[in-house]
N, C-alpha and C positions, 0 to 999 in steps of 0.2 A: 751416258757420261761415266768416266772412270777418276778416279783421285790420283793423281800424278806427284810424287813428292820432290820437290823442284829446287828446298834449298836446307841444311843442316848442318848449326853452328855451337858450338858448345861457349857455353855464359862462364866469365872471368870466376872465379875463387874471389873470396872476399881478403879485406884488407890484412882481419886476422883468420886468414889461410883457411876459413870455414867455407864447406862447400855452399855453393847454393843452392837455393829452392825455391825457384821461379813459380809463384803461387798466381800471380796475375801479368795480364800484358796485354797490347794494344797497339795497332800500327798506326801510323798517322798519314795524312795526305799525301807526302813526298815520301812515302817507304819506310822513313824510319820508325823504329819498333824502343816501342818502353817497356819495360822489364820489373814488375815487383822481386824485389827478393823476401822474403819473409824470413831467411834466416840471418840476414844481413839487415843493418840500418841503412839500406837507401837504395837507390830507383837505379837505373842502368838504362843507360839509351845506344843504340845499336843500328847503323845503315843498315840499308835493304840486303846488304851482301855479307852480314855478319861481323862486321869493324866495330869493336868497342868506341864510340864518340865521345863518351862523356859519363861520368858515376855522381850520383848526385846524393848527398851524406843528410841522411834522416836521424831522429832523434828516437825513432823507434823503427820495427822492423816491418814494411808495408804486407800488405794481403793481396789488396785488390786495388785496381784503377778504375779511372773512366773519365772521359774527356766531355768538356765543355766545349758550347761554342765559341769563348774568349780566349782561346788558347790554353785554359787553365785544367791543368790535372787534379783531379780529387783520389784521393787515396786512403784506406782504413788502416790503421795499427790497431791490432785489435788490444795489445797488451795495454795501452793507454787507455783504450777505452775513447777513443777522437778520430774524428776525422779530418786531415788538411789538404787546403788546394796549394797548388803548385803553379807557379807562372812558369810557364814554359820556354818564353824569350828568356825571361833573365834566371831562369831555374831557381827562385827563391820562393820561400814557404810565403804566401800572401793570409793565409788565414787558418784558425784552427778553431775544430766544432767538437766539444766535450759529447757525447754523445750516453756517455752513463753504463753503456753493456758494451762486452765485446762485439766489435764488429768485422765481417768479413767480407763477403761479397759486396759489391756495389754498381749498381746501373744506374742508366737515364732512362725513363718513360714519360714520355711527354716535354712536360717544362719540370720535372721533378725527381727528383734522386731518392733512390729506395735501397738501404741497407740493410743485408743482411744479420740480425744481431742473434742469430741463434734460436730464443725462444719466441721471437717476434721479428715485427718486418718495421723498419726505424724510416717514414716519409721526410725528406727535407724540401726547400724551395732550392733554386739554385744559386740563392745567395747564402746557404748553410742555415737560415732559420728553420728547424724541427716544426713540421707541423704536425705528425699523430703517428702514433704507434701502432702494429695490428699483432695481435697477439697471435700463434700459430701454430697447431698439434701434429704431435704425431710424428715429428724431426726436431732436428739442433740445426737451422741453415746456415748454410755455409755458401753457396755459390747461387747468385741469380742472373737473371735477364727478363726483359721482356719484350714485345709484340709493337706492333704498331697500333694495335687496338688496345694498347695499354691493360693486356693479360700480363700475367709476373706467372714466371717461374722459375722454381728453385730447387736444389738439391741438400742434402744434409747429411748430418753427421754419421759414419756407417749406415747407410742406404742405399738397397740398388731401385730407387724410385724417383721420381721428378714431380714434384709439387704443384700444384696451378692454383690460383686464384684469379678470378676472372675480373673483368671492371667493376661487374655486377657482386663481386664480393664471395661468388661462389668458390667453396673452396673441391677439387677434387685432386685425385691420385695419379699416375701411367704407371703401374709395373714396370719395371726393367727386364723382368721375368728370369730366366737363364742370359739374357744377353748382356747386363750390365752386373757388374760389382763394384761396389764402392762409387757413385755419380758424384762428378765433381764439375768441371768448367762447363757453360752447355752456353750455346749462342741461337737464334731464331734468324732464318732465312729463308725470306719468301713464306711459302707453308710449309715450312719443316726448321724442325728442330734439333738439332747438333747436341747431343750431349758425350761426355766423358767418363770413361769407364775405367777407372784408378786400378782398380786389379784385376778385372775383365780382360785389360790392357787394349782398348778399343775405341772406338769413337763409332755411335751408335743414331741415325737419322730417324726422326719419328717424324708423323703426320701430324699437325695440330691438336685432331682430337683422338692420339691416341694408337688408331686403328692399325697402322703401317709402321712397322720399325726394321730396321736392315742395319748390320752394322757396314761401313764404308772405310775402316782402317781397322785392323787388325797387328796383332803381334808379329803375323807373318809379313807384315809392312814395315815394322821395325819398331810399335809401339812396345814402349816398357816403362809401366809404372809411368803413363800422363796425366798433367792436371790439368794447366790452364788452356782455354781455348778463347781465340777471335777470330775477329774478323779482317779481312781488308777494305779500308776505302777508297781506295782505287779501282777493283778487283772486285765483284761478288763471289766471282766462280773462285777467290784464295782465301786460304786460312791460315790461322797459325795454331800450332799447339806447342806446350814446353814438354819435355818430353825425360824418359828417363830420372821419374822425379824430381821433375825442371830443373835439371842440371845444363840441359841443351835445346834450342830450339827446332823444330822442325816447321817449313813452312810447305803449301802443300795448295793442289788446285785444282779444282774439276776441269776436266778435260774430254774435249773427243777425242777417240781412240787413235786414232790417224794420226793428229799432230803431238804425242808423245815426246816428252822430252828430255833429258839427260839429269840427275839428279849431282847435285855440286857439295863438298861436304869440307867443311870448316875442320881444321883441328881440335878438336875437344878440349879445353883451356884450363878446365874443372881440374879434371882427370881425379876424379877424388877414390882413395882405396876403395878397396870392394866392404873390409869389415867396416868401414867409416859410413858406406851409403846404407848398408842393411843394418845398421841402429838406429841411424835418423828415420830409417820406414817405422820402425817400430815406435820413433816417438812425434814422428807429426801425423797431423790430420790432413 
């Protein structure tokens, strides 16, 4: 199979003419794609073909997402220190969870929501009740996911490493070795695991425990400077990534060779200076 990159769209400028920085995202059933901005207060939603739909105005500036089965968006502002869900029919804030530390990343494992809070891993129900905290060395996390067997793993603050803790509470390490710098977005498919290489400028596939890693997109594919990474639910074989320090989206597909396909590219919307985006590297995470 080969990675075929099949569609690339550059994400609006904010209201006060700040670039963006597409920190989290997610597609949904029918193609359309939600957008964190973390340098902007609010959400961004986007057809399958790159169309602005609809901006949706936060009261702070999100991290990360992740979808419920109710149709409802959860999302971290880490600056508030909360998490809130979002109804997705009527795009209004249904609830908000004080959560006490910064929070960033966020997934679903199982029936339960696991946030990433830096020095610890924050457990909720899916009605936002906090149930326990797990303390955690050796990183600041920042980005997780897990497993169908309900394994968590995570990346953190200046690390080229991926974190694991197992059901069993076991905690170990993966090297990124020379192939990863700075690990950020990372998604689990099938037995392999997708992670994001922020200055590496790559997206790097591991084996579950470890042993096989190869990276599958590279700079010479056009990455620079990506964070966030998912998946599709329509689609196994697609992904998406934000790209260009999620200033723009790239979506992207495993393919066989044969049926290769034509790559389609949005106008870049951003277009943010050059001295304007090499400050922001130097001040986010």
């Amino acid at each position: 199979m080969e990675i075929e990159i099949r569609k690339i769209f550059g994400v609006k400028r904010g209201s006060n003419d700040k670039c963006p920085w597409i920190t989290g995202a997610l597609c949904l059933h029918d193609d359309r794609v939600i957008l964190a901005d973390s340098n902007n207060p609010r959400i961004l939603l986007y057809d399958g073909e790159g169309s602005l739909l609809n901006e949706i105005s936060l009261l702070g500036n999100p991290r990360d997402v992740v979808l419920l089965e109710n149709s409802q968006l959860v999302m971290t502002l880490p600056n508030e220190l909360m998490i809130q869900f979002l109804d997705l029919e009527t795009f209004k804030v249904t609830k908000t969870v004080h959560v006490g530390y910064e929070c960033f990343g966020i997934t679903l494992v199982g029936k339960k929501l696991v946030v990433a809070c830096g020095t610890h891993l924050t457990t909720l129900d899916v009605n936002g009740e906090i149930l326990n905290t797990t303390p955690i060395r050796d990183c600041s996390a920042r980005y997780i996911c897990g497993d169908d067997n309900e394994n968590l793993y995570f990346t953190g603050w200046n690390t080229d490493a991926i974190h694991c803790i197992s059901t069993y509470g076991t905690y170990s390490i993966m090297p990124g070795n020379a192939l990863l710098k700075f690990c950020r977005g990372l998604v689990v498919l099938n037995e392999s695991l997708f992670v994001v290489g922020r200055w590496s400028n790559n997206i790097v596939r591991f084996s579950l425990n470890g042993d096989h890693k190869e990276p599958i997109l590279t700079k010479a594919d056009g990455l620079d400077v990506p964070v966030a990474l998912t998946l599709s639910r329509n689609n196994t074989n697609k992904f998406l990534v934000t790209n260009n320090n999620g200033r723009s989206v790239v979506i992207c597909e495993m393919v066989d060779p044969a049926s290769k396909g034509q790559t389609q590219v949005t106008e870049n919307e951003s277009k943010c200076p050059k001295e304007e985006i090499e400050q922001e590297l130097v001040n986010s995470d």
